[in-house]
N, C-alpha and C positions, 0 to 999 in steps of 0.2 A: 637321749640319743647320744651315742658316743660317736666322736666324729677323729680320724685316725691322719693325723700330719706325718707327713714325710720329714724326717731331720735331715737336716741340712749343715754345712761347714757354719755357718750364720749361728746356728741355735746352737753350736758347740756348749759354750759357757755357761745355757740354759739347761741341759741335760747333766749338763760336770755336776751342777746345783743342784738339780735334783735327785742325781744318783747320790751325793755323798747325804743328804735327807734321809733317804730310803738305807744307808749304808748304816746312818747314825741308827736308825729306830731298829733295825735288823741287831744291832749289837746288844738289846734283848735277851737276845737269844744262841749267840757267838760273841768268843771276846777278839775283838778287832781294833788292836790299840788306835790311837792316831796317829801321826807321823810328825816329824816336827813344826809341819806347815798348820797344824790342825784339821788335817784332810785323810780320809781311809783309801787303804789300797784298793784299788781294783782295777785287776791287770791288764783284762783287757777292753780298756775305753777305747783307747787309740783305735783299735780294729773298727770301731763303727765310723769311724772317718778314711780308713786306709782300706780294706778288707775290701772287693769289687764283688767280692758274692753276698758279701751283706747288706739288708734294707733296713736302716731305721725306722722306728716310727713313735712318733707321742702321742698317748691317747688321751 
């Protein structure tokens, strides 16, 4: 059963970690340096916290 959470402000830090996962093994397949943080771009995270037309969710 997959069961579908709502993201919240709370689980930010939990999503940031798992997008850059998905970011890291995505690199496979595009080359997406890292930054000097050790962390891949992607532009638009902020918008799932700022964006009022958007719904997160973790599944």
């Amino acid at each position: 059963m997959i069961r579908l959470q709502k993201v919240e402000v709370k689980d930010r830090d939990l999503l940031w970690n798992i997008n850059q996962k998905y970011l890291y093994e995505m690199t496979n397949y595009y080359d997406d340096p890292m930054d000097e943080n050790g962390n891949y771009h992607y532009g638009h995270f902020d918008d799932y916290f700022t964006d009022p037309s958007l719904i997160t969710f973790l599944a």
